[in-house]
C-alpha positions in Angstrom: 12.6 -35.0 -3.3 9.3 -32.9 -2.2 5.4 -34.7 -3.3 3.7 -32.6 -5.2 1.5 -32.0 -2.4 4.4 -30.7 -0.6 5.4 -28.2 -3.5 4.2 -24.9 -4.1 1.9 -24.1 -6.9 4.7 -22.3 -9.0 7.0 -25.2 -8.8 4.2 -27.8 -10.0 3.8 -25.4 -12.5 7.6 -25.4 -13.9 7.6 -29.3 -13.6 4.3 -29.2 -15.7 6.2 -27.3 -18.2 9.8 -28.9 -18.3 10.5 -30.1 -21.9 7.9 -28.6 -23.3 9.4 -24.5 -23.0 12.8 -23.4 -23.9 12.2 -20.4 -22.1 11.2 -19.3 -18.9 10.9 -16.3 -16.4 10.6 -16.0 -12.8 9.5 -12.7 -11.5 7.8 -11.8 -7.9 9.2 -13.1 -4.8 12.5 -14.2 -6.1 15.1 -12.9 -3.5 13.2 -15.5 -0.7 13.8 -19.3 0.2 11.2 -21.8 -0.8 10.1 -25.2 0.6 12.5 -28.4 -0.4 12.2 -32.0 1.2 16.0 -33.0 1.5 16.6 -36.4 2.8 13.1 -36.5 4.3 13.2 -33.5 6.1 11.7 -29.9 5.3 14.3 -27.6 4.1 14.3 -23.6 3.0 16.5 -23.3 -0.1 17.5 -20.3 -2.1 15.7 -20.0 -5.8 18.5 -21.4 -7.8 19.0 -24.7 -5.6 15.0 -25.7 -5.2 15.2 -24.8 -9.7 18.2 -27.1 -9.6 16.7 -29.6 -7.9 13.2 -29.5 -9.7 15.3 -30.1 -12.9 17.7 -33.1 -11.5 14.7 -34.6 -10.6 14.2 -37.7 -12.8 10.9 -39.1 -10.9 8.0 -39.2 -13.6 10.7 -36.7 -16.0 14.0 -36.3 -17.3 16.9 -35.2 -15.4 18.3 -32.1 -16.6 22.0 -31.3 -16.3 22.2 -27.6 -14.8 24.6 -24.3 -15.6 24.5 -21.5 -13.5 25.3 -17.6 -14.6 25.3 -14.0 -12.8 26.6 -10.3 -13.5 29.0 -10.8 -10.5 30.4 -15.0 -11.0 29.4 -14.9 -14.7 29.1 -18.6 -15.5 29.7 -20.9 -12.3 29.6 -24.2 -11.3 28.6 -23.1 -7.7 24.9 -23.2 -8.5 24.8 -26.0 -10.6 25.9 -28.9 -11.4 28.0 -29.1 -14.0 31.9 -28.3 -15.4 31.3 -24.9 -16.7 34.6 -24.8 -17.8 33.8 -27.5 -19.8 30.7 -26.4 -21.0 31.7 -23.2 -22.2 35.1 -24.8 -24.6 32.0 -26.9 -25.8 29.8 -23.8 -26.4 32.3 -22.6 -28.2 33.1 -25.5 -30.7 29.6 -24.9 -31.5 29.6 -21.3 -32.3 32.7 -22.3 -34.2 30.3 -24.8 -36.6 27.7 -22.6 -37.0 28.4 -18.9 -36.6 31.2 -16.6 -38.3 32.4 -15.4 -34.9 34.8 -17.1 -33.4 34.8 -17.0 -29.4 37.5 -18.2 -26.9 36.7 -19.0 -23.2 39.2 -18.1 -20.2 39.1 -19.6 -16.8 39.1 -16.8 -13.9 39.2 -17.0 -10.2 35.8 -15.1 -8.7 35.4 -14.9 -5.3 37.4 -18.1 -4.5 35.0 -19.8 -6.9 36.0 -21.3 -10.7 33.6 -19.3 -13.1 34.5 -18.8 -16.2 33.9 -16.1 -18.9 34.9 -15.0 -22.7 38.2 -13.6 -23.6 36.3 -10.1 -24.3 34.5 -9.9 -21.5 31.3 -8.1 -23.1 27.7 -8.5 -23.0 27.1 -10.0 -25.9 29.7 -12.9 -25.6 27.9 -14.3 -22.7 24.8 -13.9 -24.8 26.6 -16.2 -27.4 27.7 -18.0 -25.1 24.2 -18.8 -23.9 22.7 -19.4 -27.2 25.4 -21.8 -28.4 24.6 -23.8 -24.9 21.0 -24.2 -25.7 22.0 -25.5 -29.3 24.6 -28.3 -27.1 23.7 -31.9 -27.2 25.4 -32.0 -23.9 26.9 -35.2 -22.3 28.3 -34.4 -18.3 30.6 -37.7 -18.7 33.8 -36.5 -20.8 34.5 -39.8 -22.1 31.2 -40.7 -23.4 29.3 -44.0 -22.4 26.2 -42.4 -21.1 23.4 -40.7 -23.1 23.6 -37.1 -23.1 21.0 -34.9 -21.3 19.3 -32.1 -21.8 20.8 -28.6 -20.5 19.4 -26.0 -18.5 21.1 -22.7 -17.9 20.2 -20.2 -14.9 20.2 -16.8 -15.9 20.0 -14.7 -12.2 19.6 -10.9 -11.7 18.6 -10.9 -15.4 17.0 -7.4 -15.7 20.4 -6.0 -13.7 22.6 -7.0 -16.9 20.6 -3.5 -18.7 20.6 0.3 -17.4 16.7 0.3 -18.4 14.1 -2.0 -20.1 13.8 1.0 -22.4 16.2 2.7 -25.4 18.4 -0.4 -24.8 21.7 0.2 -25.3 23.0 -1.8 -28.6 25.0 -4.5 -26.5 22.0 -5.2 -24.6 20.1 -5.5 -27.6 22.4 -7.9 -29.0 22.6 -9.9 -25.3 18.9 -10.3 -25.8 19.3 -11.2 -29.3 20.9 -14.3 -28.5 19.1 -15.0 -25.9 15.9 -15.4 -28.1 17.3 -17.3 -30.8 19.0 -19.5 -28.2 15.3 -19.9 -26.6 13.8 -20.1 -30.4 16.3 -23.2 -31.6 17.1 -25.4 -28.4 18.0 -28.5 -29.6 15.4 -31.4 -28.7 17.2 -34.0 -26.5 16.2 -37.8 -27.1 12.3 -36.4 -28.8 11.2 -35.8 -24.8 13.2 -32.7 -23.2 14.6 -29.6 -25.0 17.5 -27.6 -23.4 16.0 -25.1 -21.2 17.1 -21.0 -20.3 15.6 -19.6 -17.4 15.6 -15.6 -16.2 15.2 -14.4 -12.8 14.2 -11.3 -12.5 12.2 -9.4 -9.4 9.9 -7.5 -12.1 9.2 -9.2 -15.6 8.4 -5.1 -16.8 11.9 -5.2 -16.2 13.0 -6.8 -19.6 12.8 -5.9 -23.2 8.9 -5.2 -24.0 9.8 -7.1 -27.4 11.4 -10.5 -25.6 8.4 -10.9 -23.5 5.2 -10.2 -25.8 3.9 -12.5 -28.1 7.0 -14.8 -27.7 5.9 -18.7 -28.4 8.6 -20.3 -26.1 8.0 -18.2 -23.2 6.7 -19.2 -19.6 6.2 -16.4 -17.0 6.1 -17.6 -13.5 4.8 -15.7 -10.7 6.6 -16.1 -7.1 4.4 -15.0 -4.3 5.0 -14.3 -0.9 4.9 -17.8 1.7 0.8 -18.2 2.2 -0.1 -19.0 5.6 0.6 -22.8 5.1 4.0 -22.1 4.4 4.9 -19.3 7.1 2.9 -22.0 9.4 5.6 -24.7 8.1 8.4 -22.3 8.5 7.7 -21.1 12.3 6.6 -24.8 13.5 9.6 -26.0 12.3 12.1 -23.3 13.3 11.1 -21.7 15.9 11.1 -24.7 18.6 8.2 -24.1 20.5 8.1 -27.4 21.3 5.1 -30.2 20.9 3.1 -29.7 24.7 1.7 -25.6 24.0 -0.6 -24.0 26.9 -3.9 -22.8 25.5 -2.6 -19.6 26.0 0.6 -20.2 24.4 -0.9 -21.8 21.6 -3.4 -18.9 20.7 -0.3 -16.9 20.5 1.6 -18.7 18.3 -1.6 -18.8 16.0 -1.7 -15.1 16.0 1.8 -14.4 15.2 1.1 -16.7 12.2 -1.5 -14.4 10.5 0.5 -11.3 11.7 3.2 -12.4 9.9 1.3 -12.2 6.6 3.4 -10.5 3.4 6.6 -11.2 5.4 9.2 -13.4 2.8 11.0 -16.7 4.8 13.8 -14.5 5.2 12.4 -11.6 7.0 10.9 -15.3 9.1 14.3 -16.1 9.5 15.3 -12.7 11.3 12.3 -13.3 13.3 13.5 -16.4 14.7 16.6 -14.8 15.4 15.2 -12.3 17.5 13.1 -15.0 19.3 15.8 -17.0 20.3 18.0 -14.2 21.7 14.6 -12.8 23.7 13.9 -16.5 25.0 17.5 -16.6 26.6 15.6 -14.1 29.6 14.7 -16.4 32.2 11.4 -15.1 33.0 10.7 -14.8 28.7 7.3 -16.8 27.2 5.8 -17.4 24.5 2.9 -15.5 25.0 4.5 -12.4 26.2 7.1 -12.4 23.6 5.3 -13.4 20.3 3.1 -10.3 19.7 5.6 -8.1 20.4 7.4 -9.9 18.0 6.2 -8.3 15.0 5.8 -4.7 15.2 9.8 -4.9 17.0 10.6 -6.2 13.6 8.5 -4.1 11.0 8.9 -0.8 13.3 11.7 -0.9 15.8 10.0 -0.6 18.8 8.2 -2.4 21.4 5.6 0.3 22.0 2.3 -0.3 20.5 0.4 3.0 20.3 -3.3 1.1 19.9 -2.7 -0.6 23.5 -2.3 3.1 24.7 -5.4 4.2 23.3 -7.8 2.6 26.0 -8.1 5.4 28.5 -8.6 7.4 25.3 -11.9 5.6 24.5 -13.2 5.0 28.1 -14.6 8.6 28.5 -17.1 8.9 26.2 -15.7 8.9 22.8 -19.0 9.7 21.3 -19.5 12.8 23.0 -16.0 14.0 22.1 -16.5 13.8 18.8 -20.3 14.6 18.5 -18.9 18.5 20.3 -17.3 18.9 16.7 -19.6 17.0 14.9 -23.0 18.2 14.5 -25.5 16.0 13.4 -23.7 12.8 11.9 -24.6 10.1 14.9 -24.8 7.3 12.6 -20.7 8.2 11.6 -19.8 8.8 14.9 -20.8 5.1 16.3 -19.3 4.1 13.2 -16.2 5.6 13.7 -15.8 4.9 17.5 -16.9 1.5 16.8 -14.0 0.4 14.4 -11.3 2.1 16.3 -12.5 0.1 19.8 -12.2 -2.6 17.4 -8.6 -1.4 16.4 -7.5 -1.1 20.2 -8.6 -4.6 20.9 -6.5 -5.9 17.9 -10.1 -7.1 16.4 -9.1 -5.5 12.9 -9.5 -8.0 10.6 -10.8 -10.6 12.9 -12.9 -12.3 10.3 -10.0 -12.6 7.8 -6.9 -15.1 7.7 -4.5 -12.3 7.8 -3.7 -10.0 10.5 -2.1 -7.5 8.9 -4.8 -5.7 7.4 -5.3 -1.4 8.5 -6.3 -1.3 11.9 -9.6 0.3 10.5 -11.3 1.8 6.6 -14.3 4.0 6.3 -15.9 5.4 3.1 -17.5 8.8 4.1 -19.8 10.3 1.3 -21.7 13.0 1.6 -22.7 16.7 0.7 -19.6 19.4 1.0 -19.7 21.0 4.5 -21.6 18.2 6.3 -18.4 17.4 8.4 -16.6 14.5 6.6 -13.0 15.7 7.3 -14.3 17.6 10.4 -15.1 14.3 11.9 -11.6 12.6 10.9 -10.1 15.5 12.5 -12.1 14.8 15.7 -11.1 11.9 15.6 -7.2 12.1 15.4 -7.3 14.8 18.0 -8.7 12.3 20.4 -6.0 9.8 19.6 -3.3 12.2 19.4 -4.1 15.1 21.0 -4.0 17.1 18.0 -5.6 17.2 14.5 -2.3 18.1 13.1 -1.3 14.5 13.6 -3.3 13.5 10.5 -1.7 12.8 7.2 -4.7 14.0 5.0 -4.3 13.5 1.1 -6.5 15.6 -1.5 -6.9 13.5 -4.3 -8.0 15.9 -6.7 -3.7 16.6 -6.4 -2.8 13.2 -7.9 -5.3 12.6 -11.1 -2.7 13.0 -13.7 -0.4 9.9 -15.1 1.7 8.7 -13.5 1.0 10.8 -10.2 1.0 7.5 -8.2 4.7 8.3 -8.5 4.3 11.2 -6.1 2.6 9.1 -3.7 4.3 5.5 -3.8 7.8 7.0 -5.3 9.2 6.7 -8.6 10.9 4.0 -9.8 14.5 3.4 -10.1 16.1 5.4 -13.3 13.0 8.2 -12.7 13.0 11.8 -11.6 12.1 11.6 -8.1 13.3 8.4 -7.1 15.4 9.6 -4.3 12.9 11.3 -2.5 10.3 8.9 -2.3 6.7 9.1 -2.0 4.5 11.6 0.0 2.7 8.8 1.2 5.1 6.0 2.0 7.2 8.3 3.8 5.1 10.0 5.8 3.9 6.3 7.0 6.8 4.7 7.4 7.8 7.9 9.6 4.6 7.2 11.8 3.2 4.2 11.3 0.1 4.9 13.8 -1.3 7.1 11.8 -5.0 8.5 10.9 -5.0 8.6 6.9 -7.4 11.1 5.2 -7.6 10.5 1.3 -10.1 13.6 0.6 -12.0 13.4 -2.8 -11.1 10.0 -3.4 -13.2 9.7 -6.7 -10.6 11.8 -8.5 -7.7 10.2 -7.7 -5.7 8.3 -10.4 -6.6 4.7 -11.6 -3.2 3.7 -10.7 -3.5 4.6 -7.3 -6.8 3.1 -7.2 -4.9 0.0 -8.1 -2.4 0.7 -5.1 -5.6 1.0 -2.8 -6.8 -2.4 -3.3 -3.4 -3.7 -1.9 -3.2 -1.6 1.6 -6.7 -2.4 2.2 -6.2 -6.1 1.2 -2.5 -6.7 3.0 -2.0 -3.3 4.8 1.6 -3.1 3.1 2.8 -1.4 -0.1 6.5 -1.8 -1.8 7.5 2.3 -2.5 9.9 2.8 -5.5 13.0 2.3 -4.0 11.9 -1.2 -3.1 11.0 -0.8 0.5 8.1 -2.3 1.8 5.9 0.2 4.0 3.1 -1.1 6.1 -0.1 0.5 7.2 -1.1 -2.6 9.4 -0.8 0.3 12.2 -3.3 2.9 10.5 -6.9 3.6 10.4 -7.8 5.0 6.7 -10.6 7.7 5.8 -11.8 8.1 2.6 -14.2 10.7 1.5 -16.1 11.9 -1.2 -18.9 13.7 -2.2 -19.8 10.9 -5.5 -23.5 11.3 -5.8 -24.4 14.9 -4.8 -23.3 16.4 -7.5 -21.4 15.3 -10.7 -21.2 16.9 -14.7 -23.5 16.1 -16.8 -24.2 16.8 -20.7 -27.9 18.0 -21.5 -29.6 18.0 -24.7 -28.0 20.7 -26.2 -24.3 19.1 -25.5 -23.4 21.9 -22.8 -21.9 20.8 -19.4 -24.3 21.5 -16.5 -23.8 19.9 -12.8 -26.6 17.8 -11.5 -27.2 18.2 -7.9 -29.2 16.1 -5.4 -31.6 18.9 -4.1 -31.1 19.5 -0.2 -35.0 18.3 0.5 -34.5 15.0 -1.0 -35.5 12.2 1.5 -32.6 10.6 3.0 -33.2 7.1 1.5 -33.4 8.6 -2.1 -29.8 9.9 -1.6 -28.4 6.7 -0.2 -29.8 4.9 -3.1 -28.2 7.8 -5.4 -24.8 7.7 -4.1 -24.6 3.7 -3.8 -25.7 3.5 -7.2 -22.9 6.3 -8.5 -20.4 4.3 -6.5 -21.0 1.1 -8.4 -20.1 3.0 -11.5 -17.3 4.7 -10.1 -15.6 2.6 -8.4 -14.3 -1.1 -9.6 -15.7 -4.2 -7.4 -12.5 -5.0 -5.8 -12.6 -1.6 -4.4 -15.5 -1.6 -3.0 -15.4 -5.5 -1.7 -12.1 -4.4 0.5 -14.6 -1.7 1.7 -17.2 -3.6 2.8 -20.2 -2.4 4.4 -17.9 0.4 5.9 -20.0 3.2 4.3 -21.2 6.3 5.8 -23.7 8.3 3.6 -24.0 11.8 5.4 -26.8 13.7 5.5 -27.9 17.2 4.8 -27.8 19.5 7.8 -31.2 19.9 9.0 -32.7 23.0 11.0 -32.1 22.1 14.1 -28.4 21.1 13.3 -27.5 24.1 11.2 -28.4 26.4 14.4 -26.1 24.0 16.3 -23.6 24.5 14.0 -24.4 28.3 13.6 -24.4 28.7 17.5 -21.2 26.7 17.8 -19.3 29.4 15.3 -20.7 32.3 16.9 -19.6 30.9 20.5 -16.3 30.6 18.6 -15.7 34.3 17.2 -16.7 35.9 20.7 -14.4 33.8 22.6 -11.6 34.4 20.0 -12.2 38.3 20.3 -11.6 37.9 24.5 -8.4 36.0 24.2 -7.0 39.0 21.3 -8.9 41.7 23.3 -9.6 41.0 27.1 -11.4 44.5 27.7 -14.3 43.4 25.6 -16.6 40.7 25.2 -19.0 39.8 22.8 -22.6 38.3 23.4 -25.2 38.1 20.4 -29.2 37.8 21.3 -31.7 35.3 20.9 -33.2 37.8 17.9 -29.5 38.3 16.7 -28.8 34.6 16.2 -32.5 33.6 15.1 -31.8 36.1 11.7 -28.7 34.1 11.2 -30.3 30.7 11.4 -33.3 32.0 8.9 -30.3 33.1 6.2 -28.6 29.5 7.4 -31.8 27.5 6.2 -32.4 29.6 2.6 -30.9 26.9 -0.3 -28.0 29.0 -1.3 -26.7 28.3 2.4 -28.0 25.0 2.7 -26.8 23.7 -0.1 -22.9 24.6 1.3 -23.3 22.7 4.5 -21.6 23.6 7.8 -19.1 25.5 5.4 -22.0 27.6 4.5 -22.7 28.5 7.5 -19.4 29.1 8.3 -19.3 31.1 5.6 -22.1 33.0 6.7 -21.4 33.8 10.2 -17.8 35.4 8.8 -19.3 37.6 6.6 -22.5 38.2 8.5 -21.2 38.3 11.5 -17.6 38.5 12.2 -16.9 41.5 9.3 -19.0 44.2 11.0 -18.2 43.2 14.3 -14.5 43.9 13.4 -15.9 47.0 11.9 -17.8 48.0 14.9 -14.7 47.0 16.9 -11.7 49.2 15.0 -14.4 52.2 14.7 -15.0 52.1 18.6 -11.8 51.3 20.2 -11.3 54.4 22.2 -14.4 53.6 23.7 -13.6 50.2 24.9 -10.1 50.5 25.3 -9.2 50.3 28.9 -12.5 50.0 30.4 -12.9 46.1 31.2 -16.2 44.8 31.0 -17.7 46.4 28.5 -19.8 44.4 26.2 -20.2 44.9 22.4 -23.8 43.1 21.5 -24.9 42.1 18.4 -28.2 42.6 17.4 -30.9 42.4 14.4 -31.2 45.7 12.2 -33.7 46.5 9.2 -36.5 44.0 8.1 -36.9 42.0 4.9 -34.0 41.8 2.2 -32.1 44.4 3.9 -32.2 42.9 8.2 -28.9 42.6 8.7 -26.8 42.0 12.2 -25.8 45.5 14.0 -23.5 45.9 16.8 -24.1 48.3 19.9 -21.6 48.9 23.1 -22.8 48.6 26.0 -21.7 48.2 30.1 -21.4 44.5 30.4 -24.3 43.0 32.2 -25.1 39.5 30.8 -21.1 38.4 31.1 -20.9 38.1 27.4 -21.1 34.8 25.3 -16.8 34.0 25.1 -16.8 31.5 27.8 
């Protein structure tokens, strides 16, 4: 049998364990294969065999003799190793001593298989059936002469023998009855092993609250997904690359191992299926197949979109993004830094697994500084449109249980069917930009589903389908330290604002500190140093901003109404940009000002426009200017018509 340096943590712990617990449940990864040495050689064995075989094992413990039960076989002898037929006549002669119920066991014919089950065919008869098994002093030689050993029963699929782990119907309640007092009185077997029932079940929140809290004979063991050790193990072994490996080659095989992080041993094993079969093309290798490999599998397609993305980020990216983005260098570089790390498959490079988001920024700053403006930049240079982001508003999903909308509710739940917004829209496009705006008010559950995309860039949805976002580059913003609620003395709410003057280090400080609070650890460690702390827009970048909107209205007026233009003079724009810079404005960012040239600006030029059409109206080239009017409180921007000279400003 395996060394313990050749088992897994979880099976060292159930050895550890063995004879002292009645009771045990398995939860996590329990649909895989595990590690087994079998006649000296590594082997991959379903759940129930490598249990099996840790309770046969005698060396340094007592050998166990092992019975095996399902919804579908009921109780077999095809995963264990014993006569169930047998067993259960016994299990009955011990009801017979000790309880008032009497209970009869029939052989049937399952699937070509001998399994056996009571006359009535109920849920609770099997439960009683359990519980008298773990009361058996149980001897596997019908004829005596050997000392009897202790019993172990496998209970699989455990949480699919009830409709819900809640409002349990009364059989159910009974089945689990038994099952405790079966657990609670095992008989003790020669003072150094006690018969033993273990449950396998993918989600221990899946059984009765009440069997599982604050129960004395109980042992919950976590399965996790193979570590790199084991998926190492796995593809060295199966795979058949062979001893001699190129450099090349070698490298390869290396990467595919941390790619195939999260992935069970049989999602490995459909991998090496698909190897083989590509390997039978003559001109096939190892290097060019392998990291294909991967995103064939999780996907269904060859096409990577990242490897497409170099031309993309050849041409100045910078400058793209910075004709959107006024005044935000420092995110810009940061931006077009981590997605020239995402096209040369560098995400993650200082991690063991490779399957991590191809890229994660944090953007905090002030409203209207450009935080989604910049992640809208940035999809449109990818895609070739901003539409192509799937954008997220938190402050949509900070109720309970609203992680259901995103993720998908579970089975039994309204909504399951559908899904969640999130997993579906990524397993629909999995080379996706990901906007999650105001991410301080999202809920703490989905906080909690955070930490695992940004940690393993995959997530499990409701229905049990695993969705990855090894593909995506995630935004989040949030404007946590500009402004938040506060109580004063007199216990009324009042919102505390960082002033627009305040020196840019001051407000770095301000919002790091109010992330710390906000945020747990975890979070912000799987964020890393991935932080962009916006500014407020200056002068000089509010009357880029301010020119940039104005350039916007008059060439939006040509395209609707080709026998005007619109131009707006030095003096016109120079009132705008003194009303941009008061704190009201300010205050509001580029939205502000946005604001401001719609109502300032765009209103009376419409105005100006409906009130002179006849004027303008079939006479191309004429120019409607805008220009200051009145002085203090009441200047204002007027519009005048005029034979177009200057060629107007909608170019």
């Amino acid at each position: 049998m395996a060394t313990d340096f050749e088992r897994q943590s979880w099976q060292r712990e159930m050895l550890n364990f063995k004879g002292v617990k009645s009771l045990f449940i398995l939860e996590g990864n329990v649909n895989d294969k595990y590690p087994d040495v079998v006649d000296g050689g590594l082997q991959f064995s379903e759940l129930a065999e490598v249990v099996r075989g840790l309770f046969e094992d005698a060396n340094g413990s007592v050998e166990y003799n092992v019975a095996y039960f399902d919804p579908i076989q009921l109780f077999s002898s095809s995963m264990g190793n014993v006569d169930c037929k047998r067993l259960v006549s016994l299990a009955h002669d011990e009801a017979s001593k000790n309880d008032d119920r009497m209970m009869e066991a029939n052989a049937c014919i399952a699937d070509g298989r001998q399994a056996y089950a009571t006359e009535q065919s109920s849920l609770p008869s099997y439960g009683e059936v359990i519980r008298s098994m773990l009361r058996l002093k149980y001897n596997d030689n019908p004829d005596g002469g050997t000392e009897a050993k202790p019993l172990c029963v496998i209970v699989n699929m455990a949480s699919r023998l009830l409709a819900s782990s809640t409002g349990l119907m009364p059989d159910e309640t009974q089945f689990f009855l038994n099952l405790y007092l079966g657990a609670s009185k095992a008989r003790l077997i020669n003072r150094t092993a006690v018969n033993t029932l273990i449950l396998v079940t993918d989600n221990v929140r899946n059984l009765p609250v009440w069997f599982i809290e604050e129960n004395p004979f109980l042992r919950t063991i976590t399965l996790p997904h193979p570590d790199r050790d084991m998926r190492e193990a796995y593809i060295q072994s199966k795979f058949g690359f062979g001893e001699a490996l190129s450099d090349s080659d070698d490298r390869a095989v290396r990467r595919f191992i941390d790619t195939t992080d999260g992935m069970s041993v049989k999602e490995l094993e459909g991998l090496q299926r698909m190897y083989q079969r590509d390997m039978q093309n003559p001109e096939a290798s190892i290097e060019a197949i392998l990291p294909k490999l991967v995103d064939v599998y999780k996907y269904g397609f060859r096409e990577n979109k990242w490897q497409q993305m170099f031309e993309k980020l050849e041409e100045d990216p910078e400058a793209k993004i910075k004709r959107r983005v006024k005044g935000q260098d420092e995110a810009v570089e940061k931006a077009v830094t981590v997605l020239k790390r995402s096209v040369m498959g560098l995400s993650g490079a200082t991690h063991s697994s490779g399957s991590k988001p191809k890229g994660v920024l944090f953007l905090s700053g002030p409203t209207g500084t450009g935080k989604t403006e910049i992640v809208k930049a940035i999809t449109e240079l990818l895609f070739g449109d901003e539409r192509s982001m799937l954008r997220f508003d938190m402050s949509e999903y900070g109720a309970e249980n609203s992680d259901q909308k995103l993720f998908g509710a579970p089975p039994g739940y309204v909504g399951y069917a559908e899904g969640g917004q999130l997993t579906n829209a990524v397993k629909a496009n999995p080379f996706s930009v990901v906007l999650f705006d105001e991410i301080e008010k999202a809920a703490p559950s989905i906080m909690d589903k955070f930490l695992q995309i940004l940690e393993d860039g995959r997530l499990t949805d409701g229905q049990g389908n695993t969705v990855y976002f090894s593909e995506t580059v995630i935004f989040f913003t949030s404007n946590i330290g500009f402004s938040k609620i506060e109580i004063d003395a007199q216990g009324n709410e009042v919102r505390n604002t960082i002033a627009p003057n305040t020196p840019y280090n001051e407000i770095c400080e301000r919002v790091r500190t109010e992330m710390d609070r906000e945020f747990k650890p975890e979070f912000l460690g799987r964020i890393g140093d991935n932080v962009v702390i916006f500014n407020f827009i200056d002068d000089a970048v509010a009357l880029q901003i301010l020119n940039s909107k104005i350039d916007a209205v008059n060439r939006n007026v040509h395209k609707a109404q080709p026998d005007i233009t619109v131009e707006a003079t030095d003096a016109a724009r120079e009132l705008l940009h003194s009303i941009a810079m008061t704190d009201a404005v300010k205050a509001k960012g580029g939205r502000g000002i946005g604001n401001l040239v719609e109502s300032g600006y765009l209103n009376g030029l419409s105005d100006f426009l409906f009130e002179h059409r006849a004027e303008w109206r079939g006479r191309p080239g004429m120019v409607a200017r805008a220009v200051p009017q009145g002085e203090g409180d009441d200047a204002h921007i007027a519009f005048e018509l005029v034979p177009g000279s200057m060629g107007g400003d909608w170019r």
